[in-house]
N, C-alpha and C positions, 0 to 999 in steps of 0.2 A: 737122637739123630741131630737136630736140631744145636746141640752143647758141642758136638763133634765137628761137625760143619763150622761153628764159629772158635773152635777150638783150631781147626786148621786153615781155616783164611785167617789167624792172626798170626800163625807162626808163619806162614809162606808171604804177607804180604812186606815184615819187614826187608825180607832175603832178596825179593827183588826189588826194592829202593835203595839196597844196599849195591848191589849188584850195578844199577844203572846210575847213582852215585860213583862208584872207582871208573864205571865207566870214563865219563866224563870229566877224570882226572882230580876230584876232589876225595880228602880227607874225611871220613866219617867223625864225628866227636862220640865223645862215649855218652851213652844212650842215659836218656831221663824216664824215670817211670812218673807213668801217668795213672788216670784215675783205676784201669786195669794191671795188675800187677803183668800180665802174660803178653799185655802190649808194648810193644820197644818205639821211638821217635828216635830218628837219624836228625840231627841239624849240622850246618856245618856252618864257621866260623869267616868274619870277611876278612882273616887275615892268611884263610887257604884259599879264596878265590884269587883268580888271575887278576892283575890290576889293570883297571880299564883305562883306554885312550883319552885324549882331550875332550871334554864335552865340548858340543856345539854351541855357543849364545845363543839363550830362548827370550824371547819377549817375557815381561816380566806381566803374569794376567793378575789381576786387581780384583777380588772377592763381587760380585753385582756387577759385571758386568763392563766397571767401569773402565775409563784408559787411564795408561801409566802416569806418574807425575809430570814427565818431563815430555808428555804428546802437545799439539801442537793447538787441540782444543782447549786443554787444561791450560797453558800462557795465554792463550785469548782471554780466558775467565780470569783470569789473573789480571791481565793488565785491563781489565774493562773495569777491575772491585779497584785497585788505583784510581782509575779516573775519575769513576764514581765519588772514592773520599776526597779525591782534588775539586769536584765540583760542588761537595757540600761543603767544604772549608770554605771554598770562594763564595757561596751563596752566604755565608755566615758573617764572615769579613764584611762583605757590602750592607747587609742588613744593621750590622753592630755598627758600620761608620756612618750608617747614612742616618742611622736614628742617633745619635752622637752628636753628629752634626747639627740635625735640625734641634733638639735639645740645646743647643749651647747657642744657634743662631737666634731661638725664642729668648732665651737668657738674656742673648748682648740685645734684642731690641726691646721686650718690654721690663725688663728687669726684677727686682723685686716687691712690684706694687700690686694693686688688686686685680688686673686683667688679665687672662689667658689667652693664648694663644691658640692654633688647630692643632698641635703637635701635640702639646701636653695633656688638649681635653680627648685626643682618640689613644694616647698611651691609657689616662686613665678609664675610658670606659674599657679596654684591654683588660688590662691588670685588673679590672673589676667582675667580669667575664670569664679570666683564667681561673682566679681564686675560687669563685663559684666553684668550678666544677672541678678545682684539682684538691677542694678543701677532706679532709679527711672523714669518713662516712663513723661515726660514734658506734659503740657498742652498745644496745638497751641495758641501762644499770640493774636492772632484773636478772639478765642472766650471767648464768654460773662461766657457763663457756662459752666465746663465740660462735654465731651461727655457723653453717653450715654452708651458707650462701654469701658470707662476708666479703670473698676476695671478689664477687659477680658485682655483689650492690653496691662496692667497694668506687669498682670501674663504671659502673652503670647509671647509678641511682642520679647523676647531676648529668648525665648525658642524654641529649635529646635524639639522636640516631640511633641509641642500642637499642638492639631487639629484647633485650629482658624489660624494657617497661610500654607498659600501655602508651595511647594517644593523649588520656588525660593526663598523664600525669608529664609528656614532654610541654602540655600547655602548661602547664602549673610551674615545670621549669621557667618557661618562656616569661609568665608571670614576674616571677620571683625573683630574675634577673633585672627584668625591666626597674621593678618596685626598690629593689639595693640599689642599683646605679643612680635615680632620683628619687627616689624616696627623702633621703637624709637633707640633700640640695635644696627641695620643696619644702619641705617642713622648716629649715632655718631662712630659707627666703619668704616665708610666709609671717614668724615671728617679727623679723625685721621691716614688716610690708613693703618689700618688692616684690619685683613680678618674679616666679621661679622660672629657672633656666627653660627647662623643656617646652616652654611657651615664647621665649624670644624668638627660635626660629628652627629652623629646621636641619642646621649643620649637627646642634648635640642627638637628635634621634638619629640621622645619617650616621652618624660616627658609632653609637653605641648601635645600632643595628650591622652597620659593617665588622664591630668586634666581635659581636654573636655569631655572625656567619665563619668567622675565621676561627675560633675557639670549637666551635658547637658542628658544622655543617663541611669545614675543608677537609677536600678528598683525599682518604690515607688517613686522616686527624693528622696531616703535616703542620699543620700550624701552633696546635697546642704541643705535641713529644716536642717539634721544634725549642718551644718556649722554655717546658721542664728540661729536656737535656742541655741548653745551651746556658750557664750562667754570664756569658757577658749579654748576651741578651734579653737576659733578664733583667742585666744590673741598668741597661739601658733604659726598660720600662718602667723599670720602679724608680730612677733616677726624672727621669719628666713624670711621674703621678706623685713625684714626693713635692717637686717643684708647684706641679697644678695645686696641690692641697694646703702649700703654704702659701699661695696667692689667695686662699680662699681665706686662712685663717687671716691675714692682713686685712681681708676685707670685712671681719667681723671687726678685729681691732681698729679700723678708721670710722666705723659705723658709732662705736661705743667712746669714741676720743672726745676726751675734755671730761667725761664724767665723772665723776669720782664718788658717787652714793657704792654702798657695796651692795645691791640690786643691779647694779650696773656691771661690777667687777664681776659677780657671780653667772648673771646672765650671758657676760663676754664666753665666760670659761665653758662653760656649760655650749653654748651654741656652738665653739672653738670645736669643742670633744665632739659636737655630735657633727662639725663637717668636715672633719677628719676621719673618726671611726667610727661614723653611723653605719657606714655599709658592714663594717667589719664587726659590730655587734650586733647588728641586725642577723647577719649570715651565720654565726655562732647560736645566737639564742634559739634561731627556727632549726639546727642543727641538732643541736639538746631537745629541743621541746619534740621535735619530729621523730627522732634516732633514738636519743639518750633518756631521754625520760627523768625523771625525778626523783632523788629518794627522802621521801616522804614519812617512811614508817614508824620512826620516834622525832622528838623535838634533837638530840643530838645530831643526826643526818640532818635535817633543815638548818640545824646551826654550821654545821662543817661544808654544807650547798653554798650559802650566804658569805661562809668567809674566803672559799672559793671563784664566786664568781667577785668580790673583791679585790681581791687580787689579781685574779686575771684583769681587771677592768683598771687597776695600778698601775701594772708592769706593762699594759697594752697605752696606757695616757697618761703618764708622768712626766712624758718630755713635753705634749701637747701643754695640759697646765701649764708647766714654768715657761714654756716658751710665749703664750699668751698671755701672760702675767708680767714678762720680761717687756714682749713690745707696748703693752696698756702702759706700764709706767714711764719708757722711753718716749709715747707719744703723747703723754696727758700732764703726767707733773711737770710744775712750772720752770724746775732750772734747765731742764732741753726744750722750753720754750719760749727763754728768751732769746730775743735777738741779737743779747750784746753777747752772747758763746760765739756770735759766727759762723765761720766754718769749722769747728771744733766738735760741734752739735752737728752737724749734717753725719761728722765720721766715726762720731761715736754711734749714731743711729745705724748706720750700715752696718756696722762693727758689729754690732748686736744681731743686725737682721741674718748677719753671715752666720752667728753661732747660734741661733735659732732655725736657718737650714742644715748645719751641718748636727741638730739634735734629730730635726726630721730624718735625715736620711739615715742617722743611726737607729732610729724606730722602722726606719720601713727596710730595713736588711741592707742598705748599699753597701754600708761601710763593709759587713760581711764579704758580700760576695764579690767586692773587691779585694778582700783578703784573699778569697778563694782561687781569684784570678793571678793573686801575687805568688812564685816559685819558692816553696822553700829550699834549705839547704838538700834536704833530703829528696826533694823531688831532683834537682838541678843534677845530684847525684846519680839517682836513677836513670835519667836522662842520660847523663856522660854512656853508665856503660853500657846501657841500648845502643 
């Protein structure tokens, strides 16, 4: 009963969709078989349906919810992300010309002798501050692969706000910043017995505490993405800490003038190096020692460590030496210290003092990222067909 019944609702259902098809003026196509051989499917074709009328204009709906492109909320947003970038361009402009300025105004007034200025000693506790915490976090030379948490300790481990480290260890940051920015200072003013900086007065803590708060503590980290995304602003910062740092080396070379034992010339160099890149070897070694670790296991690794840190300690102070070396014999041997050279001997000494800062700034990236600043062909290209 049951094979009969579905035996006859399959043959009378196609007759009447057939039937109410011609009704309706369409064309039957000729019938496909499906998974039952005894079932028939009618379809018909959109080249027998009647052709329909002019569609009406439908608003166009946008997948979530959203409005069309061309709604009147979507140009707001628009023209609000314009203002926006016109208003960080302009904050950027004013920033890169005002520190430009005060830079080149320190320049024309104390010039190239041993004194600093307030410009160049808050670019340098900056720059000193950035580095810190934008320095690259080492891989332990023990392991195989990096951890697992690299890209967190990566962002983290130098910053005193994140929530991935304890309270001791934002103090030990806080530390460690302090001890880089004078550390290197105190120990060669203490060689030379003068009094170290951080004891004349209260502008160098003022200053190096104000670069912590803007590196470490401003809201959004606008200050530091600031620093990293912007290379004229940078080139400005490193452009007055390369200034401050070659006033400092002048003042180890006036301190050593007239000597001439080489106890003298050794000790210049050597004090030269460490108040130029004590911070910067200081910040490396506790980087290694802390992060990277040592490899230790035969005497070949301890040899290939040692020619390592070498080199790096070469390529990071080769211009410092010769430049140190350059102004000692400018200021100490006798024939630029006679008086019958004249004015001859004034201009070969600046002459000198000039290519001893333009060796600095090629150690501290300026000349770089003034490259970077400068358009090549292919960018200028780019440009046009934007």
């Amino acid at each position: 009963l049951v094979r009969l019944f579905l035996r006859q609702f399959s043959e009378q259902v196609p007759k009447h969709f057939n039937s109410s098809v011609m009704a309706a003026g369409l064309r039957p196509s000729p019938a496909r078989g499906c998974a039952s051989q005894r079932s028939r499917v009618v379809s018909t074709s959109l080249a027998d349906s009647p052709r329909p009328g002019p569609l009406s204009p439908r608003p166009v709906r946008v997948a979530g919810g959203a409005k069309p492109e061309g709604s009147p909320r979507r140009r707001r947003r628009r023209l609000a992300s314009r203002w926006l970038i016109v208003l960080q361009d302009s904050v950027d402009v004013f920033l890169v010309a005002a520190g430009l300025l005060l830079v080149l105004r320190d320049l024309t007034l104390l010039g190239l002798g041993t004194a600093n200025g307030r410009t160049v000693s808050f670019f340098d506790s900056l720059l000193n501050c950035y580095e810190f915490r934008a320095q690259e976090v080492l891989t332990p030379v023990s392991a195989k692969t990096p951890p697992r948490d690299a890209k967190v300790r990566r962002g983290s481990i130098y910053h005193m706000t994140s929530t991935h480290v304890p309270w001791w260890w934002r103090l030990r940051t806080f530390v460690l910043s302090f001890v880089l920015k004078f550390g290197s200072s105190t120990f060669v003013s203490v060689c030379l017995w003068r009094r170290p900086v951080v004891l004349k007065g209260s502008r160098h803590f003022i200053s190096f505490i104000l670069s912590l708060l803007l590196i470490q503590f401003f809201p959004y980290d606008w200050a530091f993405k600031k620093i990293q995304s912007s290379h004229a602003l940078e080139l400005v910062i490193r452009a007055g800490t390369t200034l401050y740092k070659f006033r400092k080396t002048m003042f180890v070379v006036e301190v050593f003038r007239g000597r001439t034992a080489a106890s003298s010339i050794l000790s210049s160099v050597v004090l030269a190096v460490i108040t130029v890149d004590g911070n910067g070897l200081a910040r490396n070694v506790e980087n290694v020692l802390c992060n990277r670790g040592l490899a230790t296991s035969c005497k070949s690794d301890v040899y290939r460590e040692i020619l390592c840190a070498l080199s790096f300690f070469w390529h990071r102070n080769w211009s410092v030496i010769l430049t140190t070396l350059m102004l000692w014999v400018v200021q100490t041997t006798h024939p630029w210290m006679d008086p019958r050279l004249g004015r001859g001997a004034v201009e070969v000494q600046d002459l000198l003092k000039f290519l001893g800062l333009i060796l600095f700034l090629h150690r501290n990236k300026v000349l770089q990222l003034a490259g970077h600043l400068v358009p090549t062909p292919i960018q200028s290209e780019k440009a046009k067909v934007a």
